[in-house]
Residue frames as qw, qx, qy, qz and C-alpha x, y, z in Angstrom:
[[0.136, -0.309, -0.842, 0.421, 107.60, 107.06, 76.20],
 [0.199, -0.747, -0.492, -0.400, 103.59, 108.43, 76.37],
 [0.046, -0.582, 0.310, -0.751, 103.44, 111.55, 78.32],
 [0.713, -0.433, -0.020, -0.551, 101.21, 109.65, 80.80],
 [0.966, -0.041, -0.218, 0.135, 103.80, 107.33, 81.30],
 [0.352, 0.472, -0.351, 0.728, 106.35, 110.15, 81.94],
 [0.288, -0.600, 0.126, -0.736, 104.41, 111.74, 84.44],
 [0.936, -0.292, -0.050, -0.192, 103.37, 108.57, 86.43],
 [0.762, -0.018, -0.287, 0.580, 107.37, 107.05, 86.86],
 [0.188, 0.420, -0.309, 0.833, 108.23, 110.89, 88.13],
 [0.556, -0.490, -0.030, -0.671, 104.98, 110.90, 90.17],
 [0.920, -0.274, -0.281, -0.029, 106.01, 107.24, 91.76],
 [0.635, 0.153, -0.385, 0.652, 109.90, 107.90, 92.30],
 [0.216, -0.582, 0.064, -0.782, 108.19, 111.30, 94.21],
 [0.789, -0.541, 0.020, -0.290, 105.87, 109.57, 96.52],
 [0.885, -0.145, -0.335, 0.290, 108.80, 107.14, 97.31],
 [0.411, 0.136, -0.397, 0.809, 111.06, 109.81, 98.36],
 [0.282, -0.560, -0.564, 0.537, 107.90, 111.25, 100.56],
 [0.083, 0.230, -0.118, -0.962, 107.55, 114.66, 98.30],
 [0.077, 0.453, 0.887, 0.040, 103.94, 113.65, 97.92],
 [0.332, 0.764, 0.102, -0.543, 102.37, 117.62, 96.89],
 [0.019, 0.498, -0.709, -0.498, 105.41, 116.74, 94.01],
 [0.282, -0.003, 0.957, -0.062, 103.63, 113.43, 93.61],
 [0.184, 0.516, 0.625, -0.556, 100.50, 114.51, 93.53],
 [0.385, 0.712, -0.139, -0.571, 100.67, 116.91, 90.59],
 [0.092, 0.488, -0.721, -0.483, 102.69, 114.40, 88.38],
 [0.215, 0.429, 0.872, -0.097, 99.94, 111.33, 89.24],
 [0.432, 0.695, 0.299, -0.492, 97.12, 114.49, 88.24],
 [0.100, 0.580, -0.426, -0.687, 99.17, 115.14, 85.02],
 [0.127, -0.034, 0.973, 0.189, 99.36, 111.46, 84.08],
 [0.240, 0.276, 0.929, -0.062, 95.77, 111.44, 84.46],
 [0.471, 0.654, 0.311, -0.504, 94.63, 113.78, 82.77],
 [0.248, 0.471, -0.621, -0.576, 96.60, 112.86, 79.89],
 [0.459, -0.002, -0.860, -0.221, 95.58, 109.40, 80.48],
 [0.630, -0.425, 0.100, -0.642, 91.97, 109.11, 82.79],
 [0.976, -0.036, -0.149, -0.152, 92.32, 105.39, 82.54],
 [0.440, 0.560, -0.651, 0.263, 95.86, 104.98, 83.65],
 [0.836, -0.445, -0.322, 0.008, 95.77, 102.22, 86.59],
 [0.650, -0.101, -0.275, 0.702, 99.30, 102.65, 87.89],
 [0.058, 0.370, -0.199, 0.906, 98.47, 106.42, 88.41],
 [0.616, -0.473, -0.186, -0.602, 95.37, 105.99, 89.96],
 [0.844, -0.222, -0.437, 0.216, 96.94, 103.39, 92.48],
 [0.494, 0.049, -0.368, 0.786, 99.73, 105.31, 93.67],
 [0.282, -0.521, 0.011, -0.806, 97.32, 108.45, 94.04],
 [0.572, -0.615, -0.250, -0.481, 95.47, 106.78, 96.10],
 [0.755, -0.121, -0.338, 0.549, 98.69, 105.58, 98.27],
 [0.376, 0.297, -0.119, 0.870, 99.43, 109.35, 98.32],
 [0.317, -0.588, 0.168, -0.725, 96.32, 110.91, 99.84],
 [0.847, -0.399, -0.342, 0.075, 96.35, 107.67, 102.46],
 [0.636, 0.110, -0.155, 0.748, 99.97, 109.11, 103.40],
 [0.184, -0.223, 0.111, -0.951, 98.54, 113.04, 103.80],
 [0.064, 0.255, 0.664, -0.700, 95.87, 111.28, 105.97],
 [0.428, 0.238, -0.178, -0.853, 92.95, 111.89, 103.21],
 [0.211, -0.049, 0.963, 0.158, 91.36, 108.84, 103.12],
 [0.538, 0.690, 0.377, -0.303, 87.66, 109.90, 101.72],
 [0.320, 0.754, -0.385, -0.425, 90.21, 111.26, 98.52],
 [0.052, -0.475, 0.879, 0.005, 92.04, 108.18, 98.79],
 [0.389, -0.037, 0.919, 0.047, 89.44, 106.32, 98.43],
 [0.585, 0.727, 0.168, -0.317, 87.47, 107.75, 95.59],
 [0.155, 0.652, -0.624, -0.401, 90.45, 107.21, 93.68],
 [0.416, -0.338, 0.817, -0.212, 90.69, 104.11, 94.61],
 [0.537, 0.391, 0.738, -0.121, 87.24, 103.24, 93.16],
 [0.248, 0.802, -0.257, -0.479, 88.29, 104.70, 90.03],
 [0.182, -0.614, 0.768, -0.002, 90.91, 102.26, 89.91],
 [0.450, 0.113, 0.840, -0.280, 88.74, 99.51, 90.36],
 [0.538, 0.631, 0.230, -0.509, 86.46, 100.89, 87.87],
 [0.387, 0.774, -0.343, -0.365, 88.97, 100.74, 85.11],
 [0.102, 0.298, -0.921, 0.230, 91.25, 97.82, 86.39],
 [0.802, -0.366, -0.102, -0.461, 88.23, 95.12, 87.78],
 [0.847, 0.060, -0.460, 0.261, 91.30, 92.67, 88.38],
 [0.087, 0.680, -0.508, 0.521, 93.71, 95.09, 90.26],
 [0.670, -0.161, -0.574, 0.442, 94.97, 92.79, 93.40],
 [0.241, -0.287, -0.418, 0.827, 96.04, 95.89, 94.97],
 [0.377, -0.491, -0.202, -0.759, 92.77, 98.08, 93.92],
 [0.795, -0.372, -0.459, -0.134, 90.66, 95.52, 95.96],
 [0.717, -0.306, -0.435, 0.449, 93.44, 95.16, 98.71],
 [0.111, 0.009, -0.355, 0.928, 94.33, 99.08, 99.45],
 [0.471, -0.439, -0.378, -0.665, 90.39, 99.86, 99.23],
 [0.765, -0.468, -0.437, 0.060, 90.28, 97.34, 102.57],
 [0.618, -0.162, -0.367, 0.676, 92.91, 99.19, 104.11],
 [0.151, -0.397, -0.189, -0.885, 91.61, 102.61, 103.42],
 [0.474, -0.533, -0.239, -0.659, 88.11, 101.34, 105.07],
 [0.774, -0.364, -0.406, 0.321, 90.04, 99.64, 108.03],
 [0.371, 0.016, -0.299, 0.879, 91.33, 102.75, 108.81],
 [0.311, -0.373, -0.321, -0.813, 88.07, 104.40, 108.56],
 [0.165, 0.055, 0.879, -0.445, 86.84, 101.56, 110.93],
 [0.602, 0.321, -0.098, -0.724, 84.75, 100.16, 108.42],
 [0.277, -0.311, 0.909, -0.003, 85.24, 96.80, 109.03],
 [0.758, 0.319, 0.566, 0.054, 82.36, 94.73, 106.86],
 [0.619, 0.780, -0.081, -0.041, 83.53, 97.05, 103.65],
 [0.012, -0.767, 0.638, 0.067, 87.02, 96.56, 104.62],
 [0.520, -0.119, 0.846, 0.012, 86.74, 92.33, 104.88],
 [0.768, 0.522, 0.364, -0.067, 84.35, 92.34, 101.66],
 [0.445, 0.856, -0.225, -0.133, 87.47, 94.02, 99.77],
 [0.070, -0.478, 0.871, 0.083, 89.99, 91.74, 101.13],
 [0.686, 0.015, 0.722, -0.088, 87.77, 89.08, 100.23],
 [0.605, 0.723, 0.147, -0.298, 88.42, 90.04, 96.84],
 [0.063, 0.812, -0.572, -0.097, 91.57, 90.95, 96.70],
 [0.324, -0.433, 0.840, 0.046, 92.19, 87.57, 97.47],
 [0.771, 0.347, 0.527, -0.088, 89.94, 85.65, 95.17],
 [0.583, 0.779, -0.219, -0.066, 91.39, 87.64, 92.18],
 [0.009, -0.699, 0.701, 0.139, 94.74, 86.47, 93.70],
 [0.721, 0.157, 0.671, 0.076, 93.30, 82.43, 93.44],
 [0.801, 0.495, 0.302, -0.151, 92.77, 83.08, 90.32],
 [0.257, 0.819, -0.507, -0.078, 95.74, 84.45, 89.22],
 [0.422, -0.258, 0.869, -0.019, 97.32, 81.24, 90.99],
 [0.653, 0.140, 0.734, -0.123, 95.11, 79.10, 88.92],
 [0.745, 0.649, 0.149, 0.039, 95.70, 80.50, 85.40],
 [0.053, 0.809, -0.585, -0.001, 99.79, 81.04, 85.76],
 [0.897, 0.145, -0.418, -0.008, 101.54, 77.90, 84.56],
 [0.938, -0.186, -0.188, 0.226, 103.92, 75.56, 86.39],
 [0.205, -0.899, 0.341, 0.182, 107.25, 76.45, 87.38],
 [0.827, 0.389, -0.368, -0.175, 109.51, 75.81, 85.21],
 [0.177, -0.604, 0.729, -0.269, 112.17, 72.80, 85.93],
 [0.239, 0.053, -0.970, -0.005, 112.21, 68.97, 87.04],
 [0.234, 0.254, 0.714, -0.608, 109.27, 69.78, 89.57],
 [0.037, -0.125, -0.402, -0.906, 105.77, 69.44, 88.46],
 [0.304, 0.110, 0.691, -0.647, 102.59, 69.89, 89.72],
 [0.143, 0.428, 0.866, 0.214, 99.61, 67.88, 87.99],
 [0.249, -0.302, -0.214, -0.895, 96.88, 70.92, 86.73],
 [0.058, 0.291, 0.775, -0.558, 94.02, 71.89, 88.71],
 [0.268, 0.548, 0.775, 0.166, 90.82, 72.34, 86.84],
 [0.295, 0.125, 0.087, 0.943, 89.24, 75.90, 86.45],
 [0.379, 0.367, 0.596, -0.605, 85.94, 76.61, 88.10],
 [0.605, 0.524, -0.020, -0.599, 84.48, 78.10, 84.80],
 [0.808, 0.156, 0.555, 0.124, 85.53, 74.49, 83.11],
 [0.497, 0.811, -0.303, 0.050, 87.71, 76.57, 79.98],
 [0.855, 0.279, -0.076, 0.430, 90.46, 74.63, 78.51],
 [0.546, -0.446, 0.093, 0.703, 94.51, 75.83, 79.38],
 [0.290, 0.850, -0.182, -0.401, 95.15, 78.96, 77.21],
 [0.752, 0.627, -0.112, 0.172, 97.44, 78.36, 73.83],
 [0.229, 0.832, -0.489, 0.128, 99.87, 80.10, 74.81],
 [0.527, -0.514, 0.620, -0.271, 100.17, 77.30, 77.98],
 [0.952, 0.089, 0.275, -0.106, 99.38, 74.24, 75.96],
 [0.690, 0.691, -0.130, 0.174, 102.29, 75.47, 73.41],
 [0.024, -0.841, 0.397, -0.366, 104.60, 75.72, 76.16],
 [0.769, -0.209, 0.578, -0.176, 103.80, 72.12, 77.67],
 [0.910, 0.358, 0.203, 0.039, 104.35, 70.50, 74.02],
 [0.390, -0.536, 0.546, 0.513, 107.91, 72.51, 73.27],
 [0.693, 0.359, 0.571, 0.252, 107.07, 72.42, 69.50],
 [0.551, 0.014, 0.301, 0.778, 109.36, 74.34, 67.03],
 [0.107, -0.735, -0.361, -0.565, 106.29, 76.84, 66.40],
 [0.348, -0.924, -0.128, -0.093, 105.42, 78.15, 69.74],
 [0.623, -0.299, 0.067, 0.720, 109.71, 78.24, 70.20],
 [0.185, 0.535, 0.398, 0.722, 109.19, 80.76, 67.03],
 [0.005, 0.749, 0.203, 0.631, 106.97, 82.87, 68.11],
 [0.649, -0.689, -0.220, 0.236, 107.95, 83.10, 71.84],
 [0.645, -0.260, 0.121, 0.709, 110.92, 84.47, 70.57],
 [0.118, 0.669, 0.344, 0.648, 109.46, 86.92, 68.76],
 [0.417, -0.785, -0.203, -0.410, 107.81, 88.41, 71.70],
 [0.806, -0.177, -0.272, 0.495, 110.67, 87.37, 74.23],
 [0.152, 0.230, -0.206, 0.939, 112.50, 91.56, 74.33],
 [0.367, -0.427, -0.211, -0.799, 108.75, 92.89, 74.66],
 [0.794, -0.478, -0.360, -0.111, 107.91, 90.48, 77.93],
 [0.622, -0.047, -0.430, 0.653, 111.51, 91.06, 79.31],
 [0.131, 0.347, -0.003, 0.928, 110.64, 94.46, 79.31],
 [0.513, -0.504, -0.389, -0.576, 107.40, 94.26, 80.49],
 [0.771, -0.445, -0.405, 0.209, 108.36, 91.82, 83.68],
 [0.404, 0.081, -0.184, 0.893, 111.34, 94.76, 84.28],
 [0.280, -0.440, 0.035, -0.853, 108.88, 97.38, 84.50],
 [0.772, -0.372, -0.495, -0.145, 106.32, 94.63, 86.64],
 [0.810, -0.224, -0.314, 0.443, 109.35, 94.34, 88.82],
 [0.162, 0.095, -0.250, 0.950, 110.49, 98.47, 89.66],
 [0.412, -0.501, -0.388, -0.655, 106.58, 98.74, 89.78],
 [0.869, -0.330, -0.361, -0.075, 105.68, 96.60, 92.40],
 [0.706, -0.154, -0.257, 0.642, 109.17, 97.16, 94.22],
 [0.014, 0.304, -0.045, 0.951, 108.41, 100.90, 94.58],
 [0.524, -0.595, -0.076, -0.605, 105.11, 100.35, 96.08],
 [0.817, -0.352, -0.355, 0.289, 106.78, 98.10, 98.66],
 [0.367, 0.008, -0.327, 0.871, 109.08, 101.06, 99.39],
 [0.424, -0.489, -0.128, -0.752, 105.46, 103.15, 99.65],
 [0.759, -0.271, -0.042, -0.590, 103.96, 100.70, 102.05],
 [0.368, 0.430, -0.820, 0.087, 106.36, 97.94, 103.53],
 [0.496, -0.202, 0.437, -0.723, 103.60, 97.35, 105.88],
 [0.767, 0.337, -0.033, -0.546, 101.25, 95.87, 103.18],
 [0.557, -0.102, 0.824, 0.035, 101.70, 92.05, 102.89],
 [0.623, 0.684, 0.373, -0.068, 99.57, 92.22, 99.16],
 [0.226, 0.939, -0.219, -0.135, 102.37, 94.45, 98.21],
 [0.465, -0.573, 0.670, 0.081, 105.07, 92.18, 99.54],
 [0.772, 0.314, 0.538, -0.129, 102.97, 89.09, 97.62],
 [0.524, 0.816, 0.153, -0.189, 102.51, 90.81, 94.49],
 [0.031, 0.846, -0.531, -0.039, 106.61, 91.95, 94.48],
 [0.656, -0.204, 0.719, -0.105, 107.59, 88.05, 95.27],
 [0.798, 0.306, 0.515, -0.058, 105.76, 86.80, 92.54],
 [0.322, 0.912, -0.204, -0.150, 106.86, 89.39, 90.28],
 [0.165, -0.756, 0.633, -0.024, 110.48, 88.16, 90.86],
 [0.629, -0.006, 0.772, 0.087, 109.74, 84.52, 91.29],
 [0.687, 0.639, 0.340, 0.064, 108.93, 84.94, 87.26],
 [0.133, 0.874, -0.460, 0.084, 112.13, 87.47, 86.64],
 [0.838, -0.053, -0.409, 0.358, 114.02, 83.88, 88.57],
 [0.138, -0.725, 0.340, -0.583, 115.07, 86.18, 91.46],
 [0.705, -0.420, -0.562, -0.102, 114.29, 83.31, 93.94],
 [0.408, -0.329, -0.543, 0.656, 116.28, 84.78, 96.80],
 [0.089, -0.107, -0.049, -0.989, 114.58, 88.02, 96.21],
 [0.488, -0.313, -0.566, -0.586, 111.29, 86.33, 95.28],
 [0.599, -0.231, -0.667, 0.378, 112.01, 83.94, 98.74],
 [0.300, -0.162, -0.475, 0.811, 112.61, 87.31, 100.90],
 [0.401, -0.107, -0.109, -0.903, 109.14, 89.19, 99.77],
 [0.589, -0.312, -0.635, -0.390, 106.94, 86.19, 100.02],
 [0.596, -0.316, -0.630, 0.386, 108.06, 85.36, 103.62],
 [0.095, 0.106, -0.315, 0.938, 107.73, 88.87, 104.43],
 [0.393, -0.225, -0.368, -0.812, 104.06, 88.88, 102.99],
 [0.666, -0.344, -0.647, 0.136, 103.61, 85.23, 105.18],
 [0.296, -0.043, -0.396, 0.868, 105.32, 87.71, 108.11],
 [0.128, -0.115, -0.298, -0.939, 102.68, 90.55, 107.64],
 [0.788, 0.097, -0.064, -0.605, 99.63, 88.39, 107.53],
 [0.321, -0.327, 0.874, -0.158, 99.86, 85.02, 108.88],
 [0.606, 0.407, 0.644, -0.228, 96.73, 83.94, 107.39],
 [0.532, 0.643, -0.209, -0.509, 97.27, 84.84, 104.06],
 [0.884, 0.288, 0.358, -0.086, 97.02, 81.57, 101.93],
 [0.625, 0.779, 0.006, 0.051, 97.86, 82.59, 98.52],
 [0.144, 0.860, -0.416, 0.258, 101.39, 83.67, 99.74],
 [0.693, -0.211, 0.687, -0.057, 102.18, 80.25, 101.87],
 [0.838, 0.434, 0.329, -0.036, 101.65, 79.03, 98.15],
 [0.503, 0.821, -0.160, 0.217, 103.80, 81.17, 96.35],
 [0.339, -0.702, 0.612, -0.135, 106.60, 80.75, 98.77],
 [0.846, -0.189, 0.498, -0.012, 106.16, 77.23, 99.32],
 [0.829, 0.508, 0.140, 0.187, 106.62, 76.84, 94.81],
 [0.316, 0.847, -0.402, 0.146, 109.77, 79.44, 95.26],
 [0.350, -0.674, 0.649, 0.047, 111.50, 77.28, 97.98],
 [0.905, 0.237, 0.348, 0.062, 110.71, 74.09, 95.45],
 [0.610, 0.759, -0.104, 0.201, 112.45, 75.82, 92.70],
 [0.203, -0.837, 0.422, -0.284, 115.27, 76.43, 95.36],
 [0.824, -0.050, -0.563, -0.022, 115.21, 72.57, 96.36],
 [0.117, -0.351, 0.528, -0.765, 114.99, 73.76, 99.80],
 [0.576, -0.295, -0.569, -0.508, 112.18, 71.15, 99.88],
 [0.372, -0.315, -0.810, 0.326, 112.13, 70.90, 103.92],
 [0.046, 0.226, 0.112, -0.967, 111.58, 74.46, 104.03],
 [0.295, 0.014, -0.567, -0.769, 108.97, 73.98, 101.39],
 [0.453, -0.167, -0.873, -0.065, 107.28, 71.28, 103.37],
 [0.156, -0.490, -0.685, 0.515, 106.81, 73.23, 106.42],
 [0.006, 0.081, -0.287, -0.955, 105.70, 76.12, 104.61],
 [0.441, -0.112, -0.699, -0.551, 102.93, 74.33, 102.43],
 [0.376, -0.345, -0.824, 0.245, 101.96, 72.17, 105.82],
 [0.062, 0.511, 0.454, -0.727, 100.81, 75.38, 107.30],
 [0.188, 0.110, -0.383, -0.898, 100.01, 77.01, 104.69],
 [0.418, -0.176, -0.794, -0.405, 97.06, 74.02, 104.26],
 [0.291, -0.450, -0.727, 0.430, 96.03, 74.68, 107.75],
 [0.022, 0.247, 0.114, -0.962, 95.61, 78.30, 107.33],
 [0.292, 0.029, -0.622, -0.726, 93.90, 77.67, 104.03],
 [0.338, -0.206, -0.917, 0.050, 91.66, 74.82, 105.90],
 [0.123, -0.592, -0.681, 0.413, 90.33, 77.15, 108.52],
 [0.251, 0.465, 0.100, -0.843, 89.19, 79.89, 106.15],
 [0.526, 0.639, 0.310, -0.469, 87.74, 78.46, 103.83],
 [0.145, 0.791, -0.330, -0.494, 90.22, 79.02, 101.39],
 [0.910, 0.134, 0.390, -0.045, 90.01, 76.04, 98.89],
 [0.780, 0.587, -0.168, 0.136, 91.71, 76.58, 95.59],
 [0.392, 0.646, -0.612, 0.233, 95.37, 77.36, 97.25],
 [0.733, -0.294, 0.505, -0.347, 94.24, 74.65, 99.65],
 [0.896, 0.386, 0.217, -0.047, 93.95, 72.08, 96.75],
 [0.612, 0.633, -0.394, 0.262, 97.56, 73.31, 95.20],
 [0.195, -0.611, 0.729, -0.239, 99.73, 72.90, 98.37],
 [0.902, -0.022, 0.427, -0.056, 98.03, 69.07, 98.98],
 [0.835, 0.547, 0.056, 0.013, 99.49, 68.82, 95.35],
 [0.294, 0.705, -0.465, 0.448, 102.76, 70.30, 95.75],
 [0.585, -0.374, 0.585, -0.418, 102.91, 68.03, 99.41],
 [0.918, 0.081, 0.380, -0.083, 102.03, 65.01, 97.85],
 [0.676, 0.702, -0.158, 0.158, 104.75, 65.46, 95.24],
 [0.072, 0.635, -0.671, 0.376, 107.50, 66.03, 98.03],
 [0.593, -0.052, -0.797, 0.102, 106.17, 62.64, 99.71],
 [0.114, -0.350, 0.368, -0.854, 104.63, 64.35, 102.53]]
């Protein structure tokens, strides 16, 4: 393992147990071995929010961003940072990010797998399905090949994805993006009662949060809990409806109109 990778899992298992000066130094180590490390920069900035530093906490933050432009949870602690600040248009322009990067994720992550399916939804920027997705819809003796090639190196990856993401919920059980983020994580690992008990926490959290009425709504499908799934999605398309929120507006109708709703 890279030293910057050593220092960052000791620096996370720290902040979870609250020894956050411990923390602190093993995030700094990480990063100076590795400036660009995202997962250190995140958690730092979890840590000086925690000691009540939130000008530190959020220069990190935008560090984070800087390096990471995708990061869900850059974009989504940054809003929470300047909502505590009582900075309320920089805090709503960062959750209005946070949550467009999370459409998009929704809208380039394939189907689930199984009997359910849900008809594709274009891509604003009009670019074809990736390879990797079209080779995965056709089942053809090649892309079996090399999936399997790469098959240890993704388990591994979704394993780390999944103690990541399930530490910063033990940082921040507050934080409905965190809850989201952990859910999905899982709902790809097939956890589904796990995946099921983060998403509804995230819905819990943050009634209005769209993106996570979605992801729920596809874990209780995979469950074939499909009345659950129905009222789910049905709000979920109302929430979506009065903000605005079109693209996971446009996948629940789809995933509704498939259960005969």
């Amino acid at each position: 393992m890279e030293r910057d990778q050593e220092h960052y899992e000791r620096g996370l298992k720290l902040a979870g147990e609250s020894r956050l000066d411990e923390a602190q130094r093993e995030l700094e180590l990480a990063l100076a071995a590795n400036p660009g490390h995202a997962d250190s920069l995140e958690v730092l900035g979890v840590v000086f929010e925690r000691r009540g530093e939130l000008e530190r906490a959020i220069e990190v933050t935008r560090r984070l961003i800087e390096v990471a432009p995708l990061s869900i949870m850059g974009h989504a602690n940054l809003s929470r940072f300047f909502m505590l600040q009582g900075r309320i248009p920089e805090a709503e322009e960062m959750q209005g990010k946070a949550r467009v990067l999370g459409w998009r994720e929704q809208l380039t992550e394939g189907d689930a797998s199984g009997s359910f399916r849900v008809e594709a939804v274009p891509h604003p920027s009009g670019t074809e399905p990736s390879e990797a997705r079209v080779a995965s819809s056709s089942g053809g003796f090649l892309a079996a090949l090399t999936a399997g090639a790469d098959a240890s190196a993704d388990e591994d990856e979704l394993a780390r994805k999944v103690r990541t993401y399930r530490q910063l919920v033990e940082l921040d059980p507050e934080d409905p993006m965190s809850h989201w983020t952990l859910g999905k994580a899982l709902h790809e690992a097939h956890d589904l009662a796990s995946a099921e008990h983060h998403l509804r926490e995230a819905v819990r959290l943050d009634s209005r949060y769209s993106a996570a009425y979605l992801a729920l709504g596809r874990v209780l499908i995979e469950r074939e809990q499909l009345a659950a799934a129905r009222e789910i999605l049905t709000r979920g398309v109302q929430v979506a409806d009065e903000k605005g929120d079109l693209q996971p507006k446009a996948y629940m109708e789809k995933h509704l109109r498939q259960l005969g709703a």
